[in-house]
N, C-alpha and C positions, 0 to 999 in steps of 0.2 A: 751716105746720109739719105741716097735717094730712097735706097732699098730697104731702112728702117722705117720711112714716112710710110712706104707703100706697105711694109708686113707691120705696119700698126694700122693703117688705114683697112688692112683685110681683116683683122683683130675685130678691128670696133666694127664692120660690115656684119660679119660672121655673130658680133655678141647680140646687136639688134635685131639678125634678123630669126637668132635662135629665139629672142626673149618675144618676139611678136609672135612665134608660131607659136609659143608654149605657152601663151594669153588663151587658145582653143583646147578649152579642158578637156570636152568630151568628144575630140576629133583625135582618134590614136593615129592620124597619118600625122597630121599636124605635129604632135607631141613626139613621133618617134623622128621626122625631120628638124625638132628643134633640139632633141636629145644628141643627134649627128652631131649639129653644130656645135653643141656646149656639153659635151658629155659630163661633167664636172658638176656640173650646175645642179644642187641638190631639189630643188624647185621641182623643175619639171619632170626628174625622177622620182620626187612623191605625188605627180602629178599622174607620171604615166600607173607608176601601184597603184592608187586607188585606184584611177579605174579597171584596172585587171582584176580588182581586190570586192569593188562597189559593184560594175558594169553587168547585168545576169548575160548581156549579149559578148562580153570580153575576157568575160570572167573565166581567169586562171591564175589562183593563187602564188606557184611558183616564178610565172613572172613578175607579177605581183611582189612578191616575196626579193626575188634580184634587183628590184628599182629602189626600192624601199631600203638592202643595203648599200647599194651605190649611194644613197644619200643620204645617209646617216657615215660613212664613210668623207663623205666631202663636208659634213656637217655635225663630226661627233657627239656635240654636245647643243642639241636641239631634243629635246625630251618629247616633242610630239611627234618628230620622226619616228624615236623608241618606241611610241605608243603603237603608229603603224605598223612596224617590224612585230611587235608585238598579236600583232592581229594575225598577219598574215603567217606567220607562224602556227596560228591556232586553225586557220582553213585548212591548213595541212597535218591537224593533229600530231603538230609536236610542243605536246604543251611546255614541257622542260623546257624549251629555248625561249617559248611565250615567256614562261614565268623571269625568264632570264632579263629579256629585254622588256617587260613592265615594271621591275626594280630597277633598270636602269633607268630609266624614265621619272620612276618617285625619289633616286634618289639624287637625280638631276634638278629635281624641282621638287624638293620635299614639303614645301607649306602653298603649292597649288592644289587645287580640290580635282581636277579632271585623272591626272596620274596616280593618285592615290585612291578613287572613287574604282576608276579602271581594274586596278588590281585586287582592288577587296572583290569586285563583282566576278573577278574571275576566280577568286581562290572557293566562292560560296559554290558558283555552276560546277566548279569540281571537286563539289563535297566535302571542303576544307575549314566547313563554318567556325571552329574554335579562330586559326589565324584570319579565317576574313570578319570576325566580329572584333578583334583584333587591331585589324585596320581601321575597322569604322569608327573604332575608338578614339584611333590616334585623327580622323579625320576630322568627328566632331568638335576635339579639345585643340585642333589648328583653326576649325571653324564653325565655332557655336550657335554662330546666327545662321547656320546653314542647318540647323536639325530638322524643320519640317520637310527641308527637301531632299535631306538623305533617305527618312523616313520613308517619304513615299518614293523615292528612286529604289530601294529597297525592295517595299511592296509591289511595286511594277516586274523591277528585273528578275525575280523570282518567284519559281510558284510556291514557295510555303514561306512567304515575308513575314507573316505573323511570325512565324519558331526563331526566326533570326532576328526579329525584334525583339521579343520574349527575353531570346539567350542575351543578348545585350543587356536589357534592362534589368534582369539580376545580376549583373557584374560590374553595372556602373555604378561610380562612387559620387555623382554626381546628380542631385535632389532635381537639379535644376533641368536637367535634361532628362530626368524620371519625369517630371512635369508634362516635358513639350511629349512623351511618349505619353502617357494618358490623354492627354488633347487628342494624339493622332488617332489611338486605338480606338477612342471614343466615337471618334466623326465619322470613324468606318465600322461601327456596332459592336467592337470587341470588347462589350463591356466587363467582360469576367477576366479579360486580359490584362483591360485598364487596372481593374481591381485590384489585380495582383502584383500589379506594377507598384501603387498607389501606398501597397502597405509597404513595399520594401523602402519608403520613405523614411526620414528621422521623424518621428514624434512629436508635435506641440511647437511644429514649425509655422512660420506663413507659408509658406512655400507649397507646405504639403495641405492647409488648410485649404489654400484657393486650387490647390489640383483638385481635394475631394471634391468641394462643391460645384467647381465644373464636371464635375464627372453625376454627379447627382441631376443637374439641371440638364445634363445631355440624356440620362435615361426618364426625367421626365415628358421632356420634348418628344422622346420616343412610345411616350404612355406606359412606359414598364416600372408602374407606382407600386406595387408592393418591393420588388429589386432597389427603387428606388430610394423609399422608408428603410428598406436594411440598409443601404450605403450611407444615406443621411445619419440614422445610427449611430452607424462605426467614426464617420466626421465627427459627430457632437460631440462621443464619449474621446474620441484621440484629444479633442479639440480642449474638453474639460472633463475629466474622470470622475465630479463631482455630481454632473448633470444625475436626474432623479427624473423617473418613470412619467410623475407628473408634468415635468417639463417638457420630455419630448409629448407628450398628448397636443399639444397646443404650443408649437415652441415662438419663445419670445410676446407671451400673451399680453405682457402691461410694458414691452417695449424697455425693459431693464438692459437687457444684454447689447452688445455689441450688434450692430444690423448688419447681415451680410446680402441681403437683397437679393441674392439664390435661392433655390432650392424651397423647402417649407420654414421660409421665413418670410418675414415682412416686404414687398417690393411696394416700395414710396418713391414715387414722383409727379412731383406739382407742372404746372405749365403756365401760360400767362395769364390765364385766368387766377388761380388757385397757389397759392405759396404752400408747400407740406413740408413736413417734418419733423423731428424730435424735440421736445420742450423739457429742460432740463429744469423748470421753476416750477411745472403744473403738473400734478400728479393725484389719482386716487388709492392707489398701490404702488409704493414703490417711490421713486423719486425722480418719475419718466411719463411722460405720457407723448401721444400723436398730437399735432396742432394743422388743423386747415384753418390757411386766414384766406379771405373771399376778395381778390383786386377787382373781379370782372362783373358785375352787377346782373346781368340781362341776358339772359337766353345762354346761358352757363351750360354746358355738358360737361361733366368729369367723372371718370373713374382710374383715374391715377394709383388708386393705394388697394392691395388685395394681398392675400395671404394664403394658399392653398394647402387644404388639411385632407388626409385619407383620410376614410368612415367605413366601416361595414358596410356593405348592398342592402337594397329594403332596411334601414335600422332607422328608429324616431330617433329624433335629435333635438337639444336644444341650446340655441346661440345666447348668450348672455355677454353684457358689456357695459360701460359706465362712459356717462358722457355731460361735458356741461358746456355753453358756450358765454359770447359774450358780444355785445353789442348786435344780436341776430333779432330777425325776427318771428315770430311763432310758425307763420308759415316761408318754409324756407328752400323746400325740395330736396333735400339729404335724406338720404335713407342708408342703410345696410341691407346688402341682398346675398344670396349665395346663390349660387348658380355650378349647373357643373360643366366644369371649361370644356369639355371636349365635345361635348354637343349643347354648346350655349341656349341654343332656342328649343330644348327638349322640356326644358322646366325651369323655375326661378320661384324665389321666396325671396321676399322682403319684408324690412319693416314699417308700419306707417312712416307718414315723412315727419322725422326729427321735430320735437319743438326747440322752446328757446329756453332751457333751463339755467339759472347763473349758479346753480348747484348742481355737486355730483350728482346724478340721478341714472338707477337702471333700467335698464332696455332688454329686452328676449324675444327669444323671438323661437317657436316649433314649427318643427315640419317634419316632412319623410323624406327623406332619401331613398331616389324609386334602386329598385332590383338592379338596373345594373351600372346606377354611379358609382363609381369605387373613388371620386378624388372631387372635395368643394372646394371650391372657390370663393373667399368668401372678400366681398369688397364693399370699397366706401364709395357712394356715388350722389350726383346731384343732378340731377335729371331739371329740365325747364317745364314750369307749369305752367298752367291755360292763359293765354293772350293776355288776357287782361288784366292779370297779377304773375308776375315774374320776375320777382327781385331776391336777393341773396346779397349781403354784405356782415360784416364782423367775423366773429373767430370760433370755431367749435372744436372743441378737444376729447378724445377718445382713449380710455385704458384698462385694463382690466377684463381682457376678452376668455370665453373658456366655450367649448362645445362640451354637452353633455348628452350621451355617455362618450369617454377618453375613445379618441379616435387610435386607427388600428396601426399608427405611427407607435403609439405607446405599448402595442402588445408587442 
C-alpha cells in the first residue's frame, strides 16, 4: 500500500510540475522539461509546434511538424490540432498531407467557420479556385450572417479577391448573398463588378431593387453621375418596364410613385421643427403631393427635402412647380433653391420667398447652369429672416415639379 501512495504521489508531483512548466509558452527549455515529464500531454506538444512553427528565432518546421503529431495522436479528434498539422505540413511543401489533415479538421467540425475558412484559402493559394469557391459556398450557406467577413477575408488573403468573388457571384443561387456582394464590391469601387453581380439577380425583386439603388447611391457619393444615371436606368426600367423617357427626366416629379429616398429621387426628412411627408388628400397632379407642416415658429432653419437631377454643363434651364398652403403667412421664409452639391458655395439660385397662396399657384424659376455642374440639387428650405419679423406656422404643400429642358437622366 505504502508503495502505491508513494508512485501516485510521484504521479501527481510529475503531472503539476509538467503542467506549471508548460504554462511558459515561449520558453522552449521550459516546454521541452515539461514535454519530459508528460510526454502524453497533447497541450504542450502544440505548444512546443507552434513555436518551432510561429518562433522566426526557433523556427523549424519538421519539429514543428513531430509535436504537432504527438498531439493529435494523444488527442485525435481535436480539429485545431488537425489545423496545425495542417500548417506545418505546408512549411515543408507537402501540400498533399496539408490537404489531408485540413479535411480532417472540416470534417471533424464541419459547421465551424475556422476549419472550413482554412481550407478554402489553401485550395485558392494553390490555384484550385473552382473547389475553393466551392467551399466558400458551403461556408457561406453554414454561415450567412458571416458574408461581409468572408468577403473581405477573401479580398485580403489573396492577391486577385476580386476574380474569386466574381467567380462566386455567378454561381450562387442565392439573391441574397448577390446583395451583401454588391454592397462589398461597391465600398471598395468595383463598381462595374458590382454591376455585373446586380444583373445576375431575379428580376422585379426587393431584394434586387434595394441592391440597385445602393449601388446607384454608392457611385453617386463617388461623383461618377453620368455611371450613375445609367445604373439608375437599368433599376427603374428592371424595377417597372413601363417607365417612359419623360419619367426618368425628373423622376417621381408630383410624388405618385413609391419614395425610395436613394438615388434621383425624392430624399424627405422633417425634424422637430418641421413634420414632412407624403399627403395622400392634396394634390395638383396626380393624387400625391409633399406637405410641410411648421411645429417650430422662430428662427427655423430647414432643408430636409432635396431631389438631385443631372443637366447638361453651361445649359439654361427652367425649375417649375405648384404650390399652395394653408394657415401661413405672406411672408414666411420658404424658398426653392438649387445648388450644386459638390461645390455648394460655388453658386445657388433661388426663388423669391414663397407667399401664402390657399390655391394651387405656379412658381419658376431660370437660371444657368455654369460649365462645369453636371448634377442639381434641387431643395426646399426655410431660411430665418431679419430680427424683427421671423415667424413661420401652418402647412404648405408642393407638386408637380419639372426642369426644362429634360435633364441628361432622360437621354
Amino acid at each position: 500500500m505504502g508503495s502505491f501512495i508513494l508512485w501516485a504521489m510521484t504521479c501527481l508531483t510529475r503531472d503539476l510540475d509538467g503542467r506549471a512548466a508548460g504554462t511558459l509558452d515561449q520558453d522552449l527549455e521550459s516546454l521541452h522539461e515539461a514535454v519530459s515529464l508528460l510526454p502524453d500531454d497533447p497541450e504542450i506538444h502544440r505548444r512546443l509546434g507552434r513555436l518551432y512553427l510561429l518562433d522566426p528565432l526557433a523556427l523549424d518546421p519538421s519539429r514543428a511538424l513531430m509535436h504537432f503529431r504527438r498531439a493529435v495522436e494523444a488527442s485525435p479528434f481535436d480539429h485545431t490540432l488537425w489545423i496545425d498539422v495542417g500548417r506545418a505540413y505546408e512549411q515543408r511543401d507537402q501540400s498533399k498531407q496539408a490537404e489531408h489533415a485540413y479535411r480532417r479538421a472540416v470534417a471533424l467540425a464541419p459547421h465551424y467557420f475556422r476549419p472550413r475558412w482554412i481550407y478554402a484559402n489553401f485550395l485558392l493559394r494553390h490555384g484550385r479556385l473552382e473547389e475553393g469557391v466551392t467551399e466558400l459556398e458551403r461556408l457561406i450557406t453554414a454561415n450567412p450572417d458571416s458574408m461581409p467577413h468572408i468577403f473581405d477575408l477573401v479580398w485580403q488573403a489573396t492577391g486577385e479577391g476580386g476574380r474569386i468573388l466574381m467567380t462566386w457571384g455567378r454561381r450562387s443561387t442565392s439573391d441574397r448573398a448577390r446583395a451583401e456582394l454588391v454592397r462589398f464590391l461597391s465600398g471598395r469601387g468595383r463598381y462595374q463588378d458590382a454591376l455585373m453581380v446586380w444583373r445576375e439577380m431575379a428580376r422585379q425583386t426587393k431584394v434586387k431593387l434595394e441592391s440597385g439603388l445602393y449601388l446607384v447611391s454608392a457611385l453617386m457619393s463617388a461623383h461618377r453621375w453620368d455611371q450613375a444615371a445609367h445604373v439608375w436606368r437599368e433599376v427603374v426600367l428592371d424595377h417597372d418596364p413601363r417607365v417612359t423617357v419623360d419619367d426618368l427626366g425628373f423622376w417621381n416629379r408630383s410624388f405618385e410613385r413609391e419614395r425610395w429616398g436613394m438615388g434621383f429621387d425624392w430624399h424627405i426628412e422633417g425634424d422637430q421643427g418641421v413634420e414632412a411627408g407624403i399627403d395622400d388628400a392634396m394634390s395638383w397632379d396626380g393624387e400625391r403631393s409633399l406637405r410641410l407642416r411648421f411645429r417650430q415658429h422662430n428662427g427655423l432653419h430647414f432643408e430636409g427635402v432635396y431631389h438631385d437631377v443631372l443637366v447638361e454643363p453651361a445649359s439654361d434651364v427652367i425649375l417649375r412647380f405648384r404650390y399652395r398652403t394653408k394657415e401661413m403667412l405672406a411672408r414666411n421664409g420658404v424658398m426653392v433653391e438649387v445648388i450644386d452639391p459638390v461645390h455648394p458655395g460655388r453658386w445657388r439660385a433661388r426663388t423669391p420667398p414663397l407667399g401664402n397662396p390657399t390655391e394651387w399657384t405656379e412658381e419658376t424659376l431660370s437660371f444657368h447652369a455654369p460649365p462645369g455642374t453636371r448634377i442639381l440639387r434641387l431643395r426646399i428650405v426655410r431660411r430665418p429672416m431679419d430680427i424683427l419679423h421671423d415667424y413661420v406656422a401652418g402647412e404648405i404643400w408642393f407638386d408637380a415639379f419639372s426642369l426644362e429642358p429634360t435633364s441628361a437622366i432622360a437621354r
